[in-house]
MDTraj code that builds the backbone (N, CA, C; nanometers):
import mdtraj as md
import numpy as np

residues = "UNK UNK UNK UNK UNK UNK UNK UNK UNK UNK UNK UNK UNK UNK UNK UNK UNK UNK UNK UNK UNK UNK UNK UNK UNK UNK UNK UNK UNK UNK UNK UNK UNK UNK UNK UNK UNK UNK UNK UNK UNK UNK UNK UNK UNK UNK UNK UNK UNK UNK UNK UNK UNK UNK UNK UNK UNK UNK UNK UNK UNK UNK UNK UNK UNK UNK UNK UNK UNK UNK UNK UNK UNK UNK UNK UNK UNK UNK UNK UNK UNK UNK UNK UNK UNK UNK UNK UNK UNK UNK UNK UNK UNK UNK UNK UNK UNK UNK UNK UNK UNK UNK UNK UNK UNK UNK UNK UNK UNK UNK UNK UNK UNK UNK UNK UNK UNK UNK UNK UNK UNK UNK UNK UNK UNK UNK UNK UNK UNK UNK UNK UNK UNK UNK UNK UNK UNK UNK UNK UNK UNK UNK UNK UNK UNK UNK UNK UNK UNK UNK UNK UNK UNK UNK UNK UNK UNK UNK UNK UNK UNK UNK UNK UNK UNK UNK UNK UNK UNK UNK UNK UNK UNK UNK UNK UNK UNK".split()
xyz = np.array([
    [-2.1455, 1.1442, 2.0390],
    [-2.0839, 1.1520, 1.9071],
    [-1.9565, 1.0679, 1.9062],
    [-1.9342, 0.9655, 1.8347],
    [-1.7966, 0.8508, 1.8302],
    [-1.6972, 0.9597, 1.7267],
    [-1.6038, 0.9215, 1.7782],
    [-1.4799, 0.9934, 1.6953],
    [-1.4062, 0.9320, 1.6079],
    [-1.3486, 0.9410, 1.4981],
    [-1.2656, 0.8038, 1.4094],
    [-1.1755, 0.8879, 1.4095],
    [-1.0484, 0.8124, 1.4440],
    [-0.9261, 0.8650, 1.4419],
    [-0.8485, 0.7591, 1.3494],
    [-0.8344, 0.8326, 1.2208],
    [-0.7440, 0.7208, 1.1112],
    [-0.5679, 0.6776, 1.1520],
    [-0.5264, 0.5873, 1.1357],
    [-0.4127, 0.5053, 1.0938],
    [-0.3042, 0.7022, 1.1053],
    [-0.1999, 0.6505, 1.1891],
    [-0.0862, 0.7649, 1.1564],
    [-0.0412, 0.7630, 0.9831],
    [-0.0152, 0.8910, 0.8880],
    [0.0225, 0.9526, 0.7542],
    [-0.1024, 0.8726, 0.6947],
    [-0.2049, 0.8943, 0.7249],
    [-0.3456, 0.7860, 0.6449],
    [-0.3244, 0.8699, 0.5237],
    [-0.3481, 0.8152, 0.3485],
    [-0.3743, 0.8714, 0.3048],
    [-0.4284, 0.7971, 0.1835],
    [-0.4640, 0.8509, 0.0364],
    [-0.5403, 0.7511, -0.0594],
    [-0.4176, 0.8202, -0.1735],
    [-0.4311, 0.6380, -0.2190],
    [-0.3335, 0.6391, -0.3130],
    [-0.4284, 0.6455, -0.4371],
    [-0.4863, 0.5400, -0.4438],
    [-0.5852, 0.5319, -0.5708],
    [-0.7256, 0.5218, -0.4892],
    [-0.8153, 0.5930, -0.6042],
    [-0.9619, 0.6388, -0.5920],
    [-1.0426, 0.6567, -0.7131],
    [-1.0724, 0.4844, -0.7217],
    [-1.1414, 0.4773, -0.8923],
    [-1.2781, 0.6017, -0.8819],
    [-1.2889, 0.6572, -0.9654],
    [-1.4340, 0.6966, -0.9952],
    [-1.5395, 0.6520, -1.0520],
    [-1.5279, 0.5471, -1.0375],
    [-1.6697, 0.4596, -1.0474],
    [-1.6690, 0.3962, -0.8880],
    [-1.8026, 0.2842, -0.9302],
    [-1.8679, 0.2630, -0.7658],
    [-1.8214, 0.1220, -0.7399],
    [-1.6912, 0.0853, -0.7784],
    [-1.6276, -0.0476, -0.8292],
    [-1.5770, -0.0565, -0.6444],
    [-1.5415, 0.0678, -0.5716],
    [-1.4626, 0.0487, -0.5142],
    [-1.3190, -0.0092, -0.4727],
    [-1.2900, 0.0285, -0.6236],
    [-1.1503, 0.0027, -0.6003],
    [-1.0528, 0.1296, -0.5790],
    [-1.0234, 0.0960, -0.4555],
    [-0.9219, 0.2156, -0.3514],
    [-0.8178, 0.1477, -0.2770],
    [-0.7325, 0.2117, -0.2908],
    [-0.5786, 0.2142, -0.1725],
    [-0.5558, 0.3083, -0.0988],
    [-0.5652, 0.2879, -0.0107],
    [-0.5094, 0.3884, 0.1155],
    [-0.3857, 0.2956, 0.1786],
    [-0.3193, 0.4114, 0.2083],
    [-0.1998, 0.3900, 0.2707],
    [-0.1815, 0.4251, 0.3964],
    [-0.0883, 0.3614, 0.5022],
    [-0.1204, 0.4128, 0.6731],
    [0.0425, 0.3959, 0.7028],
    [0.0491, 0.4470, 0.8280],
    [0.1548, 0.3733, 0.9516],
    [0.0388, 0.2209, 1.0161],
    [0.1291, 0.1878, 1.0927],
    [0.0746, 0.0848, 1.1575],
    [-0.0535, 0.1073, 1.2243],
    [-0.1879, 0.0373, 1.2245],
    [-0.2888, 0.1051, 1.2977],
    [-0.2744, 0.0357, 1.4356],
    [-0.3262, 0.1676, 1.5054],
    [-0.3327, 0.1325, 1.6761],
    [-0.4375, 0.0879, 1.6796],
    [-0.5090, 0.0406, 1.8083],
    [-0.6508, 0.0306, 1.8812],
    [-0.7266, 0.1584, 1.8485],
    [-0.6906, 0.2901, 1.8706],
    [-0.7597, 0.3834, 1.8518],
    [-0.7946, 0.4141, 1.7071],
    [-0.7404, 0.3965, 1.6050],
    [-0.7859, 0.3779, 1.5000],
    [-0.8832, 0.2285, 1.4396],
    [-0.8906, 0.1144, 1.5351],
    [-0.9724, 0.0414, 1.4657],
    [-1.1177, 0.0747, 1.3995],
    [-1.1825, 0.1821, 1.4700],
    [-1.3095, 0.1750, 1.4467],
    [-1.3034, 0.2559, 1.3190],
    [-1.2435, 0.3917, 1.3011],
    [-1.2322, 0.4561, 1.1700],
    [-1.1959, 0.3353, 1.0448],
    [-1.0994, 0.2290, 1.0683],
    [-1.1010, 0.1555, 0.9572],
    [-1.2368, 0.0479, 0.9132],
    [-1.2854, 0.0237, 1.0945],
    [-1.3936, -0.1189, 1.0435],
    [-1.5114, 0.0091, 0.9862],
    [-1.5218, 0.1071, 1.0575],
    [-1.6708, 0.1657, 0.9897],
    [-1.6844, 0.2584, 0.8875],
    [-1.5368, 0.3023, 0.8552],
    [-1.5285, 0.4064, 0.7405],
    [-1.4749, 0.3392, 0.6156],
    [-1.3614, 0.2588, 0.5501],
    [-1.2700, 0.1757, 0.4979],
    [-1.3399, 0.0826, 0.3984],
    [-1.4539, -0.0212, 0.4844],
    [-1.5073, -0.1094, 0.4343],
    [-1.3846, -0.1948, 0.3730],
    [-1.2592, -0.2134, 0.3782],
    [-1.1648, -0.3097, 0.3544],
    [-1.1555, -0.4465, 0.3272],
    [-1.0788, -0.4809, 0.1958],
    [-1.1187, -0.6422, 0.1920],
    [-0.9851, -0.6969, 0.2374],
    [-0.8917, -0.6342, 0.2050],
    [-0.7214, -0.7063, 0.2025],
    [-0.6323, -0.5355, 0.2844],
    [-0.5961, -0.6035, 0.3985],
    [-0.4563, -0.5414, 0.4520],
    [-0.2992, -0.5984, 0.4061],
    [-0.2498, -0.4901, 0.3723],
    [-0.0598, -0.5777, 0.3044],
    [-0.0182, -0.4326, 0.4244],
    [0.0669, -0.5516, 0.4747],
    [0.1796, -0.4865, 0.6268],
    [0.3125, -0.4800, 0.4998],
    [0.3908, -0.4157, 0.5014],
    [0.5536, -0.4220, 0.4970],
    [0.6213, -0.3554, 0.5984],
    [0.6991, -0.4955, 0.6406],
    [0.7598, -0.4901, 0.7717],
    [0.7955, -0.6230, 0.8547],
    [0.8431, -0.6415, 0.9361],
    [0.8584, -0.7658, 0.9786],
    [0.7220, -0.8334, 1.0540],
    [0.6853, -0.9384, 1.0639],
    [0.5883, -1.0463, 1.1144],
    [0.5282, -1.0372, 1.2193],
    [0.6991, -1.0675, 1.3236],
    [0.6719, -1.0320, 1.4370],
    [0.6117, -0.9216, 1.5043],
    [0.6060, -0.7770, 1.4204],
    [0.5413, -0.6529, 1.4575],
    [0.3966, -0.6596, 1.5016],
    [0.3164, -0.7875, 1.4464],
    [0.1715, -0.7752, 1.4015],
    [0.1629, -0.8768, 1.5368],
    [0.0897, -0.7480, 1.6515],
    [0.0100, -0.7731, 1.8066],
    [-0.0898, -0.9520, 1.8055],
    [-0.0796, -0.9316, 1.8695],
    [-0.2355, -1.0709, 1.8851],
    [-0.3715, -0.9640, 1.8474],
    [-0.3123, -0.8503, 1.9069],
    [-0.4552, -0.7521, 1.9028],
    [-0.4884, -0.7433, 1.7807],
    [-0.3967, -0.6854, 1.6878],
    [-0.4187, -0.6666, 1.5515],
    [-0.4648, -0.7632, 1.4460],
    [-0.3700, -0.9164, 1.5187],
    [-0.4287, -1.0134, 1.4571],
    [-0.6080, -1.0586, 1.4700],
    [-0.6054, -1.0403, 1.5759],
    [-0.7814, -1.0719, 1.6269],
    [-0.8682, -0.9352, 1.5566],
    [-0.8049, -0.8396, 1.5504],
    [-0.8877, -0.7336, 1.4802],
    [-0.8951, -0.7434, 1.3003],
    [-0.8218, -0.7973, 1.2878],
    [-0.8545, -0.8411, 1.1351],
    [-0.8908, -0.9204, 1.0806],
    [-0.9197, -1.0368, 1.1309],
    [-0.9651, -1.1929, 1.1584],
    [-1.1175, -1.1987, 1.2377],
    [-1.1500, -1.0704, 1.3151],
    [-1.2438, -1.0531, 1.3602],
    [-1.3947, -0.9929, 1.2317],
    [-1.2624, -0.9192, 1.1559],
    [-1.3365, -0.8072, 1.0439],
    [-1.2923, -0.8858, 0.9155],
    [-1.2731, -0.9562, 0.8986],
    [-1.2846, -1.0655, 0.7852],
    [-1.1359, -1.0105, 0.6950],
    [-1.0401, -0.9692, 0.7511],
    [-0.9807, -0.8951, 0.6469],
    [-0.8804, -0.9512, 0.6017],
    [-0.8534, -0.9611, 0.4552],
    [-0.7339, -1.0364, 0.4267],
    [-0.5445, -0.9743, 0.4967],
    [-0.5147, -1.0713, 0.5755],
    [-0.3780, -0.9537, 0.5991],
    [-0.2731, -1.0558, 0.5413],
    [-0.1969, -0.9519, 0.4695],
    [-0.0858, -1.0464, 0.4119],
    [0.0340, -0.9499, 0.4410],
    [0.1478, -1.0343, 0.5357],
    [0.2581, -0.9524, 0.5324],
    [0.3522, -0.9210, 0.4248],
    [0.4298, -0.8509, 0.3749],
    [0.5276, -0.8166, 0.3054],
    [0.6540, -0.8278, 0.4018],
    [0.7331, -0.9465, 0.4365],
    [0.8968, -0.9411, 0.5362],
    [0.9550, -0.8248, 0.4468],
    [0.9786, -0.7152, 0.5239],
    [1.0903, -0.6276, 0.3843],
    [1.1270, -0.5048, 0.5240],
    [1.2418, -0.4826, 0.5149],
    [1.3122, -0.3891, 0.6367],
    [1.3286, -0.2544, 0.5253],
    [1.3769, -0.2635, 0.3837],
    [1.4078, -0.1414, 0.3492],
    [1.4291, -0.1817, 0.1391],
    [1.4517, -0.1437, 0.0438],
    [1.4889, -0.1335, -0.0543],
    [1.5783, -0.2250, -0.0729],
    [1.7014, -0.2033, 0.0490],
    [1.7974, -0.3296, 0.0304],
    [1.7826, -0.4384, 0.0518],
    [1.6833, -0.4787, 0.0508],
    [1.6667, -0.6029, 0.0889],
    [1.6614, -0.7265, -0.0343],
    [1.7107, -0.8215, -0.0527],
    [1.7673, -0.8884, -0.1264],
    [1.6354, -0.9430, -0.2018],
    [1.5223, -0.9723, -0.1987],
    [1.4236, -1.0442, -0.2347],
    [1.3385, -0.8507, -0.2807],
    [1.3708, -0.7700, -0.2801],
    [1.2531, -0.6604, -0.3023],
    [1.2041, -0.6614, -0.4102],
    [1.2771, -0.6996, -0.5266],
    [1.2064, -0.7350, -0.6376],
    [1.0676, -0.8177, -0.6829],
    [1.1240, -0.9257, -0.6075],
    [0.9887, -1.0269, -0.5446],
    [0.8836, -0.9538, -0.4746],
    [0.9248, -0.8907, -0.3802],
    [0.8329, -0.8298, -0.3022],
    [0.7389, -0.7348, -0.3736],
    [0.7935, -0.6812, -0.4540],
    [0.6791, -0.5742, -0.5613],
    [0.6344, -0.5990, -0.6579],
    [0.7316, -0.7427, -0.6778],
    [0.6178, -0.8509, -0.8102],
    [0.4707, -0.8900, -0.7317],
    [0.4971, -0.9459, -0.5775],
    [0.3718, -1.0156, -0.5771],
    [0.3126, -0.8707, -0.5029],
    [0.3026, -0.7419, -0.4142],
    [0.2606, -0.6523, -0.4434],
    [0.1591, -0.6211, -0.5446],
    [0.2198, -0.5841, -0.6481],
    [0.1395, -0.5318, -0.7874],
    [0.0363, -0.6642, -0.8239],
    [0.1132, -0.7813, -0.8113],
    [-0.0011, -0.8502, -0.8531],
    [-0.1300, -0.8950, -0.7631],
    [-0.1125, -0.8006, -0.6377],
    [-0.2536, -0.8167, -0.5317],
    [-0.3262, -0.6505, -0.6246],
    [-0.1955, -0.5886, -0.6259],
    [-0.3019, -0.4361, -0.6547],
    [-0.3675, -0.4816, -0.8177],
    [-0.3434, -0.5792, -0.8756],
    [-0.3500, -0.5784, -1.0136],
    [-0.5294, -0.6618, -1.0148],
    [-0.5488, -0.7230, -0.9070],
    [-0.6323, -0.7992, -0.8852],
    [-0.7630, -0.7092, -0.7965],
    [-0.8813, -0.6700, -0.8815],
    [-0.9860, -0.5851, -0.8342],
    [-1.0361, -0.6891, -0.7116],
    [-1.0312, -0.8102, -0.7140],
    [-1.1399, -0.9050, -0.5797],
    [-1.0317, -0.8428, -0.4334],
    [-0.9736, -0.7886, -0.4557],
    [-0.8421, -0.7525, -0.3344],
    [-0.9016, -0.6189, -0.2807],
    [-0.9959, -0.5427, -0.3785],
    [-1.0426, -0.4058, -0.3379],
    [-1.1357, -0.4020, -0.2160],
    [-1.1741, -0.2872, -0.1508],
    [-1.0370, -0.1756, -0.1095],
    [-0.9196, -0.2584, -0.0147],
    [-0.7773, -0.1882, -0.0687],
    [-0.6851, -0.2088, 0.0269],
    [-0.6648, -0.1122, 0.1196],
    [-0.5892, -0.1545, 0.2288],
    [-0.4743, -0.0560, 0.3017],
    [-0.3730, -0.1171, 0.3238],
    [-0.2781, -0.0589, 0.2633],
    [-0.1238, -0.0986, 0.2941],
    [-0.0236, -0.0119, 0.4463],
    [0.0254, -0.0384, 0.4332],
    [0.0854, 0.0083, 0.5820],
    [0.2258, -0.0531, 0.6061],
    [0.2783, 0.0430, 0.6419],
    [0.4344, 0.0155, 0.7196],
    [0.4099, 0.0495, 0.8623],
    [0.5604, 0.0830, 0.9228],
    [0.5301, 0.1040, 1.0638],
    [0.4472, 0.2192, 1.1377],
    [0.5279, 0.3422, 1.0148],
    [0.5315, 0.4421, 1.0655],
    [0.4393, 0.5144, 0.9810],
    [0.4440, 0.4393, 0.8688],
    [0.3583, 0.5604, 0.6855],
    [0.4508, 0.6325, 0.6309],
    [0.6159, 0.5906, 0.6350],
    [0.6930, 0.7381, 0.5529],
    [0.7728, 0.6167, 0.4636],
    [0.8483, 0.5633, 0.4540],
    [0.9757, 0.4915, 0.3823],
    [0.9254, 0.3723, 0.2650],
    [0.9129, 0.2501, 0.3768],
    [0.8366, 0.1327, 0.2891],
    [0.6945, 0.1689, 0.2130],
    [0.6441, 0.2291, 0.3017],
    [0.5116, 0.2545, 0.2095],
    [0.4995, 0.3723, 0.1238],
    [0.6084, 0.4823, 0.1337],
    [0.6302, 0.5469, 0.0460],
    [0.6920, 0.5054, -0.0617],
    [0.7626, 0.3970, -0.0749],
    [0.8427, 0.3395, -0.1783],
    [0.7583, 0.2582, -0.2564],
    [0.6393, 0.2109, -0.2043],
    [0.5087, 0.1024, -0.2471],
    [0.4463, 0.2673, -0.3206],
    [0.3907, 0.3458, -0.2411],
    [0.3025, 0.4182, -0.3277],
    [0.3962, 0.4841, -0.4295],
    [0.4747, 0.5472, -0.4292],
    [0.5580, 0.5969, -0.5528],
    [0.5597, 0.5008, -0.6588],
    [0.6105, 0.3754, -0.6820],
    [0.5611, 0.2863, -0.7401],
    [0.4511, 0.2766, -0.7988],
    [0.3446, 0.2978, -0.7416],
    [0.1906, 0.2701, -0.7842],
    [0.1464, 0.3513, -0.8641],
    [0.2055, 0.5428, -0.8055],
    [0.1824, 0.6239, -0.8920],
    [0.2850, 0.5988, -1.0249],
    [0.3900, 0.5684, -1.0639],
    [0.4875, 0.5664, -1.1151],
    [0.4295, 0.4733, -1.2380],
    [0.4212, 0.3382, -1.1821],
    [0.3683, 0.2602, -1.3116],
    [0.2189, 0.2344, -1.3445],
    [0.1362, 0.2439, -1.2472],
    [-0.0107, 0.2562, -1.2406],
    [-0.0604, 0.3913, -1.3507],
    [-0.0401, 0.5035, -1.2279],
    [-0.1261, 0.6207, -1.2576],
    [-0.0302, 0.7236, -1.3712],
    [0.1055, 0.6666, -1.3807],
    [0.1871, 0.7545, -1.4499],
    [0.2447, 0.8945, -1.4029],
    [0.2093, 0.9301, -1.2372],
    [0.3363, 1.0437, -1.2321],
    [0.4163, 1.0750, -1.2253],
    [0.4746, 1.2118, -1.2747],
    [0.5928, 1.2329, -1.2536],
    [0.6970, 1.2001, -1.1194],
    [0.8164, 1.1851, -1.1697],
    [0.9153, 1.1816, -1.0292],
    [0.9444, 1.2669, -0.9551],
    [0.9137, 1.4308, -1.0406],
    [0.8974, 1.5127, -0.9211],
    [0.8105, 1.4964, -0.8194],
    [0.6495, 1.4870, -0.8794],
    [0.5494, 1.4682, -0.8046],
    [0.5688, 1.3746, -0.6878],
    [0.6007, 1.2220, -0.7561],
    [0.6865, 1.0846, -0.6619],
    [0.7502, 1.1656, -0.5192],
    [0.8377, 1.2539, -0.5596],
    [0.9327, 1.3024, -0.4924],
    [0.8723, 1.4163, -0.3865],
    [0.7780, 1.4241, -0.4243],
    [0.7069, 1.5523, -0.3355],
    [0.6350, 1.5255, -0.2163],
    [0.5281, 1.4106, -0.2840],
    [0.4773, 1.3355, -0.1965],
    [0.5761, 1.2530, -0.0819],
    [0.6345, 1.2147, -0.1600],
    [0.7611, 1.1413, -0.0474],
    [0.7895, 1.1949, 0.0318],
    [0.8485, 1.3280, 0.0268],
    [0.9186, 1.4009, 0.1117],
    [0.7972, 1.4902, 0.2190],
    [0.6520, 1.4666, 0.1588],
    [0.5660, 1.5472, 0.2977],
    [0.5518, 1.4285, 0.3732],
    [0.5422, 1.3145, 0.3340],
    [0.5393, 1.1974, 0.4423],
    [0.6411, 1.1652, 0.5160],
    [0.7894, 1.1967, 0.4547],
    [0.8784, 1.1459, 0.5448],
    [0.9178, 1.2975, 0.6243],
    [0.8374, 1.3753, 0.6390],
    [0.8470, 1.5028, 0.6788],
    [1.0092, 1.5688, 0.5933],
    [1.0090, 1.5922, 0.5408],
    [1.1658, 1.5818, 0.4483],
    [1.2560, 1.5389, 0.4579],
    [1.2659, 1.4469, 0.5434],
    [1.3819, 1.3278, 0.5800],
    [1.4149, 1.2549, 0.4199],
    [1.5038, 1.2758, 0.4003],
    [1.5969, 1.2051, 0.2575],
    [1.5852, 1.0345, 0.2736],
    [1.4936, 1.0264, 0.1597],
    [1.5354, 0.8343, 0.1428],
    [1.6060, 0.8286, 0.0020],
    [1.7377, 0.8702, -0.0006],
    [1.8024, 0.9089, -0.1326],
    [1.7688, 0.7628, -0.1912],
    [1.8192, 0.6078, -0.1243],
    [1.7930, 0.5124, -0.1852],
    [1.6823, 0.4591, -0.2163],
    [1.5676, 0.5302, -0.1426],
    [1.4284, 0.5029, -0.1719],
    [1.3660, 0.5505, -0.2976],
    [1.4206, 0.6590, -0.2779],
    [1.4027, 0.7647, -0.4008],
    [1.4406, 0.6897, -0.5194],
    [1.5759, 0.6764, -0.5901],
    [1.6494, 0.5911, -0.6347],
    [1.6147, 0.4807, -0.7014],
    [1.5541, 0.3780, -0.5880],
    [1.4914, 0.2699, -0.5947],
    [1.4111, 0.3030, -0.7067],
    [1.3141, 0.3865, -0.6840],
    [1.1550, 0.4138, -0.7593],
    [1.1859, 0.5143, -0.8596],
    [1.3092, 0.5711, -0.8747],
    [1.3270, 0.6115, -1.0239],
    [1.3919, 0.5039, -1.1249],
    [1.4487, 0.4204, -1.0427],
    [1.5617, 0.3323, -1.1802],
    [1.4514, 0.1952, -1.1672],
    [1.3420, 0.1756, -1.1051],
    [1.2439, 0.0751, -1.1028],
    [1.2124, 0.0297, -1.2252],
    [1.2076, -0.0593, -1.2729],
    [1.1737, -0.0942, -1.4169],
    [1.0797, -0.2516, -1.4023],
    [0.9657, -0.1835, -1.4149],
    [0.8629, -0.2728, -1.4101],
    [0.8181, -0.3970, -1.5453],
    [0.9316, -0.3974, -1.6161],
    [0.9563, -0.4695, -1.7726],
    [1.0087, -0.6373, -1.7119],
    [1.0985, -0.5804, -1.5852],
    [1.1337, -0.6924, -1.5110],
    [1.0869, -0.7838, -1.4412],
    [0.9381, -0.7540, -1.4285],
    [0.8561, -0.7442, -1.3230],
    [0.7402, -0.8814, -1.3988],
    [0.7538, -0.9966, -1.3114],
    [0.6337, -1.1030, -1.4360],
    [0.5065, -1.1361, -1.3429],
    [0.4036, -1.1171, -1.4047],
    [0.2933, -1.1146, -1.3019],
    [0.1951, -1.1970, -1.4347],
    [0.1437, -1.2440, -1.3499],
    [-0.0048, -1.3556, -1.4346],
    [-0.1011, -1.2675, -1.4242],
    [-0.1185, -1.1890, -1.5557],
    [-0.2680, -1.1168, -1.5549],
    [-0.3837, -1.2076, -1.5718],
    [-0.5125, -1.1826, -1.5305],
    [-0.6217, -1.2087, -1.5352],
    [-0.7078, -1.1117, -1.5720],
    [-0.7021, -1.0868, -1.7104],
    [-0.7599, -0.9490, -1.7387],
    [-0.9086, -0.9598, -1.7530],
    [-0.9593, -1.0642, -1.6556],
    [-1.1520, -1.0161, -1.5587],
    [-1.1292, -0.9544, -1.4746],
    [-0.9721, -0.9797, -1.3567],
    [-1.0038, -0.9616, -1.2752],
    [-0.9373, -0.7759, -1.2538],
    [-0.8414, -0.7587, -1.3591],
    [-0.7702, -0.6066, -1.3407],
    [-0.8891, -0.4969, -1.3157],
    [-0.8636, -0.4427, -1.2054],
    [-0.9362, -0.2898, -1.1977],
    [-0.9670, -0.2243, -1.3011],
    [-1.1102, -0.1369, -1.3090],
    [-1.0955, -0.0243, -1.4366],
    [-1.0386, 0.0425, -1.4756],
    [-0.9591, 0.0695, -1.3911],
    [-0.8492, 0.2024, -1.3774],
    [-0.7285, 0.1374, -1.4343],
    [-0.6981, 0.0114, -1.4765],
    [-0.5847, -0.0591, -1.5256],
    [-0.6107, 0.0002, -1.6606],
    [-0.4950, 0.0038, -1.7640],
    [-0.5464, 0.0392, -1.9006],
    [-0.4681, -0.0335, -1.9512],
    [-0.4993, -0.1615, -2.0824],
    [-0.4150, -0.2208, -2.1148],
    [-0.4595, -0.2465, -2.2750],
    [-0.3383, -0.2848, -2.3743],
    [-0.3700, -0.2637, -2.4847],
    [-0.3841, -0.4185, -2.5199],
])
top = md.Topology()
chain = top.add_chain()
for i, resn in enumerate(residues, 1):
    res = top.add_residue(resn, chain, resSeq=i)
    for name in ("N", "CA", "C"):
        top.add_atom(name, md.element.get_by_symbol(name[0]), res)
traj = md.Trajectory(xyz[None], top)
């Protein structure tokens, strides 16, 4: 019997209900021991790292290059980072794009950067609340305070935000008038 052991804080952000397969899951960094749960369970077209470059092994590189998978880094250490704006413009405009489906996004660990990406997603995507934002946040970062993370993804204003729609290519789950 093979065992799949997922990505450390694995979890699904979005889960269209249709058979479009368009899904996000979110991780910490995956080890070796998680490759096989992603190549045989996942079916993945595009990996987005946030985090620095240098993090990403030869191993990891050959394991995604092996499995056809798009990996695109995100350089981003934290919220403060001077370009983050950029960084969640071109973000949204991979999640905005269904040929990108399924993703997994991933930081190092699964609590901060990628909690600040999925709050976001729920926030202007799916529309939840900031408590909710805030709930979820805090079981991933085991309740460790990202007051500026937090912050970040309440005063976020996605009006600012300019992205080239291609409205063939937006997910079903996009709703636009």
């Amino acid at each position: 019997m093979k065992m799949y052991i997922p990505p450390l804080n694995f979890g699904m952000v979005i889960n269209s209900s249709n058979e479009s397969k368009e899904i996000i899951y979110r991780s910490g960094f995956p080890q070796p021991l998680n490759y096989s749960y992603i190549k045989e369970t996942l079916n993945l077209k595009t990996i987005i790292y946030f985090g620095k470059k240098k993090d990403i092994t030869k191993e990891y590189q050959l394991f995604t290059e092996e499995n056809g998978y798009n990996l695109i880094v995100f350089e981003m250490e934290s919220v403060r980072d001077d370009n983050i704006n950029k960084i969640m413009q071109d973000m949204f405009s991979l999640v905005f794009n269904k040929e990108n489906y399924p993703i997994l996004m991933h930081s190092n660990k699964g609590k901060h950067r990628i909690g600040v990406v999925t709050g976001l997603i729920r926030k202007i995507i799916l529309g939840w609340s900031i408590t909710g934002i805030y709930q979820e946040y805090s079981i991933y970062t085991g309740n460790v305070k990202g007051e500026m993370d937090l912050e970040f993804i309440n005063n976020f204003d996605f009006s600012d935000i300019k992205i080239d729609l291609d409205l063939e290519r937006l997910p079903s789950f996009i709703n636009y008038v």
